[in-house]
C-alpha positions as CSV (number, residue, x, y, z in Angstrom):
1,X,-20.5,-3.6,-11.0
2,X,-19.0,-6.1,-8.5
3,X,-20.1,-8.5,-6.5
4,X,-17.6,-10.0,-4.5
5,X,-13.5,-9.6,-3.4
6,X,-11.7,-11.4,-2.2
7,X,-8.5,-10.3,-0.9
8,X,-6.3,-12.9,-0.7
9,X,-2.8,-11.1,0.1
10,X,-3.8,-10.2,3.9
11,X,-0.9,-11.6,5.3
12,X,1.3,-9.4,2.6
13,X,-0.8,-6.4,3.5
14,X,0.0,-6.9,7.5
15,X,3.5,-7.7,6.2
16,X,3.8,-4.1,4.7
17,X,1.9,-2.5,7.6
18,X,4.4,-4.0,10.2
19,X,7.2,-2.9,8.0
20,X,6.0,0.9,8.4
21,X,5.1,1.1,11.9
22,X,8.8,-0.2,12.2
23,X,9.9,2.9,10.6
24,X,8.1,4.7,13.0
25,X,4.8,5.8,11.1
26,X,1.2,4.3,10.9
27,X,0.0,2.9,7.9
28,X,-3.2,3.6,6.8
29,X,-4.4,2.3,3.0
30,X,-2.8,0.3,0.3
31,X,-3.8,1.6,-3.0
32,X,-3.2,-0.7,-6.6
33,X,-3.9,1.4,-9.5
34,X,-4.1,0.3,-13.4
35,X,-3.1,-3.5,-13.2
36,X,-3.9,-5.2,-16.1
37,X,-3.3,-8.1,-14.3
38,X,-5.8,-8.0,-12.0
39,X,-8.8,-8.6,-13.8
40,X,-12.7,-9.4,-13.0
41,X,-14.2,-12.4,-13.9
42,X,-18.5,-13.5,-13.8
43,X,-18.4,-9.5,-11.3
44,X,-15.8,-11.1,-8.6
45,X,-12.5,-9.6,-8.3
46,X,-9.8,-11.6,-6.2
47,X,-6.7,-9.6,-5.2
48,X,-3.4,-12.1,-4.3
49,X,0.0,-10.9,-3.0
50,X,1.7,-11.4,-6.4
51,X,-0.7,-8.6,-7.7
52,X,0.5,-6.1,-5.7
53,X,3.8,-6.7,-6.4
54,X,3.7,-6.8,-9.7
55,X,1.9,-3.8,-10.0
56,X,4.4,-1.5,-12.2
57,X,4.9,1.1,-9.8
58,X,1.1,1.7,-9.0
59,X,1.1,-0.2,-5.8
60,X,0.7,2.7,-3.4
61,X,0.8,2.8,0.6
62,X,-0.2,6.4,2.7
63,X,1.0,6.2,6.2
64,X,1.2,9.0,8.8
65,X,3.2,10.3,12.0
66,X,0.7,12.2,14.3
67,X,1.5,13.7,17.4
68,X,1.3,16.6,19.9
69,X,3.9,18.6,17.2
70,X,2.7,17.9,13.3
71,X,0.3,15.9,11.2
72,X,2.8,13.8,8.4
73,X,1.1,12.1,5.8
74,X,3.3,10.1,3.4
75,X,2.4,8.2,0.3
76,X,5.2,5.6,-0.9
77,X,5.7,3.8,-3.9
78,X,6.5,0.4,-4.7
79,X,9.8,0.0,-7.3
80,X,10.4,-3.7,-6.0
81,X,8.5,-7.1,-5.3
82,X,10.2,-6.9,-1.9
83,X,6.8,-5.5,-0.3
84,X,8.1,-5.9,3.4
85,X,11.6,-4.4,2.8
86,X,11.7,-0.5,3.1
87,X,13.9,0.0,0.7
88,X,11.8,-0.9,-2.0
89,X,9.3,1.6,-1.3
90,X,10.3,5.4,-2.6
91,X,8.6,8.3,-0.7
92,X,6.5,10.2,-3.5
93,X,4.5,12.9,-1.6
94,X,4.5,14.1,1.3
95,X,2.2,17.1,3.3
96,X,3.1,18.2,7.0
97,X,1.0,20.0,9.1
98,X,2.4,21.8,12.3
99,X,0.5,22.5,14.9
């Protein structure tokens, strides 16, 4: 079990989030699944900016659109270490809800 993060790649993660709500939509979570890199050491985990970049395609961001016509959640991955550059993210599902 842990006992401490520390996330040291805020300024990446407002990065990313700023780069979404450019593009119109509200970002929500950043997910980083299965990186070897990132490991834990005496039950602390720290989390830098190069580990989400260098996640191998598991670096994952859900963002939505919500408004008076539909519910749009998105979930995009990252193919590229350019985290605040749209086109390195790659829209892998997506669920609309229309009210």
């Amino acid at each position: 079990m842990l006992k401490e993060v520390n996330i040291f790649a805020v300024d990446q993660i407002i990065s990313i989030g700023k780069m979404f709500e450019e593009q119109g939509m509200e970002f929500s979570s950043l997910f980083v699944k299965n990186n070897e890199e990132m490991k834990v050491s005496k039950k602390i985990l720290d989390i830098h900016g190069c580990d989400l970049s260098r996640s191998g395609g598991k670096t994952i961001a859900f963002c939505m659109i919500k408004n008076e016509e539909k519910f749009h959640r998105m979930w995009f991955t990252l193919n590229s270490y350019k985290m605040d550059d749209f086109n390195s993210w790659k829209l892998t599902k997506e669920d609309i809800e229309y009210y």
